[in-house]
C-alpha positions as CSV (number, residue, x, y, z in Angstrom):
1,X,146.1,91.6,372.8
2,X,149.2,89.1,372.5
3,X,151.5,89.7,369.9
4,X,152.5,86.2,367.9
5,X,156.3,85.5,368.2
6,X,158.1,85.8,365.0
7,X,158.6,81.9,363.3
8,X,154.8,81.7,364.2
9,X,153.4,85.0,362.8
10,X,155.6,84.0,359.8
11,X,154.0,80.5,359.1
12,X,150.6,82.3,359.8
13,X,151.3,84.3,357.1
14,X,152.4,81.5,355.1
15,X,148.9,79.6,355.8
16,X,146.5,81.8,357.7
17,X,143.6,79.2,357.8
18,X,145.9,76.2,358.8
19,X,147.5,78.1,361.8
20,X,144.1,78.9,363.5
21,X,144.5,76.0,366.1
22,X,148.1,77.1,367.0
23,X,147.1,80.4,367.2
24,X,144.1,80.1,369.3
25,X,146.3,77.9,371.2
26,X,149.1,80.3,371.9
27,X,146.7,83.2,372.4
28,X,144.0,81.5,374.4
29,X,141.0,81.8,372.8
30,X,138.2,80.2,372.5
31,X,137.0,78.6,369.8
32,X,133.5,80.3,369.7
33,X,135.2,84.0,369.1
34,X,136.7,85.5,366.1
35,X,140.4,87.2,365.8
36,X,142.4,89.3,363.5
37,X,145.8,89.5,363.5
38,X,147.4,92.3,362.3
39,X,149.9,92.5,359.6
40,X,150.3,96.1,358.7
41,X,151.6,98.7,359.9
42,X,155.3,97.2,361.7
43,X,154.1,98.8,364.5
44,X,151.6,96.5,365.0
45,X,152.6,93.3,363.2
46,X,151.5,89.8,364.6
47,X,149.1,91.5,367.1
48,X,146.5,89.7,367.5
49,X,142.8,90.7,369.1
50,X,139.9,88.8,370.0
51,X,137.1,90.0,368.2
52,X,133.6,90.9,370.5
53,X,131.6,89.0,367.7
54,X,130.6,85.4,368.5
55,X,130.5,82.5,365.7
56,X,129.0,79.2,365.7
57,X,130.7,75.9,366.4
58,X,129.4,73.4,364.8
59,X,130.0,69.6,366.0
60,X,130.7,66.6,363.7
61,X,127.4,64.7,362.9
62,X,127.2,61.1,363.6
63,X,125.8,58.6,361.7
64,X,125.1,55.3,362.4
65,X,127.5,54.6,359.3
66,X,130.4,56.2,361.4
67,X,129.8,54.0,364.1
């Protein structure tokens, strides 16, 4: 578990969903596991732990219009 430092847990809270790259970034995860990051109690504010469940990445699908 990391704990985000404060002007970043405070954007995530702003935007959760738009923050996911910096956070995974900061944090070190991987992009095929899930996270939470806590927000209550103060104890435990901005920690943030990697999940055991594993999601599916999908990639962009080409088409021979994109090309």
């Amino acid at each position: 578990m990391k704990k985000l430092p404060p002007e970043l847990f405070k954007r995530y809270l702003e935007n959760p969903l738009s923050m996911d790259l910096e956070v995974r970034k900061y944090c070190g995860l991987r992009e095929d596991r899930y996270y939470t990051v806590s927000i209550w109690p103060e104890e435990v504010a901005s920690m943030v732990k990697e999940n055991n469940k594993v999601r599916e990445v999908k990639t962009k699908k080409i088409s021979k219009s994109d090309q």
